[in-house]
C-alpha positions in Angstrom: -81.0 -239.3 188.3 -84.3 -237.5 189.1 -82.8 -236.5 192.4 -80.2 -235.4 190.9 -81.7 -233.1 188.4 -84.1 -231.9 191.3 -81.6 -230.7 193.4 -79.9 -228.7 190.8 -83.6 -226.8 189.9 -83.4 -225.8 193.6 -79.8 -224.3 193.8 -80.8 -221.3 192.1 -83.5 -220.1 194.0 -82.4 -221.3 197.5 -79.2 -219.4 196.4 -80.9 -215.8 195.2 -83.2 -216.2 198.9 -80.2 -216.9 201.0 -78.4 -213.8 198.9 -81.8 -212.0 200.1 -81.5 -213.3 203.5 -77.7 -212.1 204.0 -78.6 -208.9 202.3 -81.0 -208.0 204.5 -79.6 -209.1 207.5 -76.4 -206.8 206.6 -78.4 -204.0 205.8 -80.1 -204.0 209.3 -76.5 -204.8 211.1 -75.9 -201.8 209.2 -79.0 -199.5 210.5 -78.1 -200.9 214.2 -74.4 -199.5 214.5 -74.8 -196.6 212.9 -78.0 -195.9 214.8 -76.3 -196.9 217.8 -73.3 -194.2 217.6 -72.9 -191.3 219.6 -72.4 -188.2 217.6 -71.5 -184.6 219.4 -72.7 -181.7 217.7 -70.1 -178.7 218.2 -72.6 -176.8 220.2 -76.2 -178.3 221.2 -78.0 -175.6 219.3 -76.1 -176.2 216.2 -78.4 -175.0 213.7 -79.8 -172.3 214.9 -76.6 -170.6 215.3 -75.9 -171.5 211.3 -79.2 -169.4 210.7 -77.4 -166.3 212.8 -73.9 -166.9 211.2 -73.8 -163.6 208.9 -73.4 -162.0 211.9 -70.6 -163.8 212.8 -69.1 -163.7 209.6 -69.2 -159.5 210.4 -67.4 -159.7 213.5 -65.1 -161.8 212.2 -64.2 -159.2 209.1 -64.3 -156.3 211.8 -61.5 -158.0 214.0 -59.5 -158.7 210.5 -60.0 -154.5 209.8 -58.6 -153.7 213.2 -55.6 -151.8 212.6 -53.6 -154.1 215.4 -54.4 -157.4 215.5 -55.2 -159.3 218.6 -52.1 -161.5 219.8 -52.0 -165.1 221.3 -48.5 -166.6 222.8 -48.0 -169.9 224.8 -45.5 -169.8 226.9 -44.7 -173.7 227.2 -42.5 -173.3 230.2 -44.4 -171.3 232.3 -47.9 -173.3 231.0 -49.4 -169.6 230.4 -51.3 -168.6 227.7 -51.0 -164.8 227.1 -53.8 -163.0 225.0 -52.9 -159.3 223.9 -55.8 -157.1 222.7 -55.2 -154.4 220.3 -53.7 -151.1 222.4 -56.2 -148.3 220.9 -59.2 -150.5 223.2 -59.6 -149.2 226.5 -59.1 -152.6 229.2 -62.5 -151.3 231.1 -64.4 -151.0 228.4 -63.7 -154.6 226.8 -66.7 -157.0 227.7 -66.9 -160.5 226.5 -66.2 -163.9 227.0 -63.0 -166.4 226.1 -64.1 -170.0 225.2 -61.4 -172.7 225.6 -62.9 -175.7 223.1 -61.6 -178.6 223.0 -62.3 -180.5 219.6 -62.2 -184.2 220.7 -63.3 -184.2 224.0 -66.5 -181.5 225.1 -66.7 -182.2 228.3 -63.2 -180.5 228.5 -64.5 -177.2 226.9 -64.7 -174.3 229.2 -65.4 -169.7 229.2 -63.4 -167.3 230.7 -64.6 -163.7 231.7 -62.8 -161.2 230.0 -60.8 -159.4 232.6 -57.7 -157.4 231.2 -55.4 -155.5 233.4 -54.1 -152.4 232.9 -52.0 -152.9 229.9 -54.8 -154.8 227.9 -53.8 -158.1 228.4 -55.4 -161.0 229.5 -53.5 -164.1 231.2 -54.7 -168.0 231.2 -52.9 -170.8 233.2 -53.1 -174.1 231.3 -51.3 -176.1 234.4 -54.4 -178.4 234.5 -55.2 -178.3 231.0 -54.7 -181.8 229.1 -52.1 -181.6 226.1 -53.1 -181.2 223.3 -55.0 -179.2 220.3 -57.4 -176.5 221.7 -59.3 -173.8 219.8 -59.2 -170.3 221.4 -62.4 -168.5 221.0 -62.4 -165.1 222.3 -65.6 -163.2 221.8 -66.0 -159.4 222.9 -67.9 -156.4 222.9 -66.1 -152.9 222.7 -67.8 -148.8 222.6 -71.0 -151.0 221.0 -69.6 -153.2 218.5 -68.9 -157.0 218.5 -65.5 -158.7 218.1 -64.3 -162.3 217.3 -61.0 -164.2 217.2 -60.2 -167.9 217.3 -57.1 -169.4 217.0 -55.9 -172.9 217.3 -52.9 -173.6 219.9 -51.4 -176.6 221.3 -50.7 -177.1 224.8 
C-alpha cells in the first residue's frame, strides 16, 4: 500500500517536469525552423530606402499630376509589352531605368534602359519571360525632374 501511495506523490511532479521538458524542447524546435528560414528582402538595402521614401512618395504624386498618363498594354499574342509615355515629353530627353520585378522569385528580376523611339514609346519582348505576375517599375528623369510608375501585369 506504501508503494502505492508513493507512486501517486510522484505523478505530479514527474508530470509538471516532463510538461517542462516538452515545453522547452518545443520552444527551441521552434527557435531552430524559424531561425533556419530564408527570408528575401524586396531589395537588399531595404531600410535605407524606407528612410528616402518621401521622395518617392513625390514622384509618385508628380506622375499622377501629369496631364497624360503613362500607358502599359500586353499584347499576349505577340508576347510584347508596350509602354507609352505621355506625348508632351520629348523621347531624347527621357532618362531612366525600367525594372521588371518579379515578386516570388528575385533572381528573375531584371532593368531595362529607357530607350524610346521617335513616337515615345518603349517596347519589351517577354518571349523568355516565365508566366506569371510581374510588377513593372519604370523610373525616369525628364527637363530635371523625377518620375515613377509601377504597374502590375501578368504575362
Amino acid at each position: 500500500m506504501e508503494d502505492k501511495k508513493m507512486k501517486k506523490e510522484w505523478i505530479w511532479p514527474a508530470s509538471i517536469i516532463a510538461f517542462f521538458i516538452a515545453f522547452i524542447s518545443f520552444m527551441m524546435f521552434i527557435w531552430y525552423y524559424f531561425s533556419s528560414q530564408h527570408i528575401d528582402l524586396v531589395v537588399p538595402n531595404y531600410y535605407e530606402r524606407q528612410i528616402k521614401y518621401q521622395q518617392q512618395i513625390d514622384r509618385i504624386q508628380r506622375t499622377r499630376d501629369l496631364p497624360e498618363p503613362l500607358r502599359l498594354n500586353y499584347s499576349s499574342q505577340q508576347r510584347l509589352l508596350e509602354i507609352y509615355f505621355p506625348t508632351f515629353f520629348q523621347p531624347d530627353k527621357v532618362k531612366g531605368n525600367i525594372t521588371l520585378y518579379r515578386p516570388s522569385d528575385a533572381t528573375l528580376d531584371y532593368s531595362i534602359v529607357i530607350g524610346l523611339n521617335s513616337e515615345g514609346k518603349q517596347f519589351i519582348p517577354t518571349a523568355n519571360l516565365l508566366a506569371g505576375l510581374w510588377r513593372i517599375k519604370i523610373d525616369w528623369e525628364s527637363d530635371g525632374l523625377d518620375y515613377y510608375y509601377e504597374e502590375t501585369v501578368t504575362f
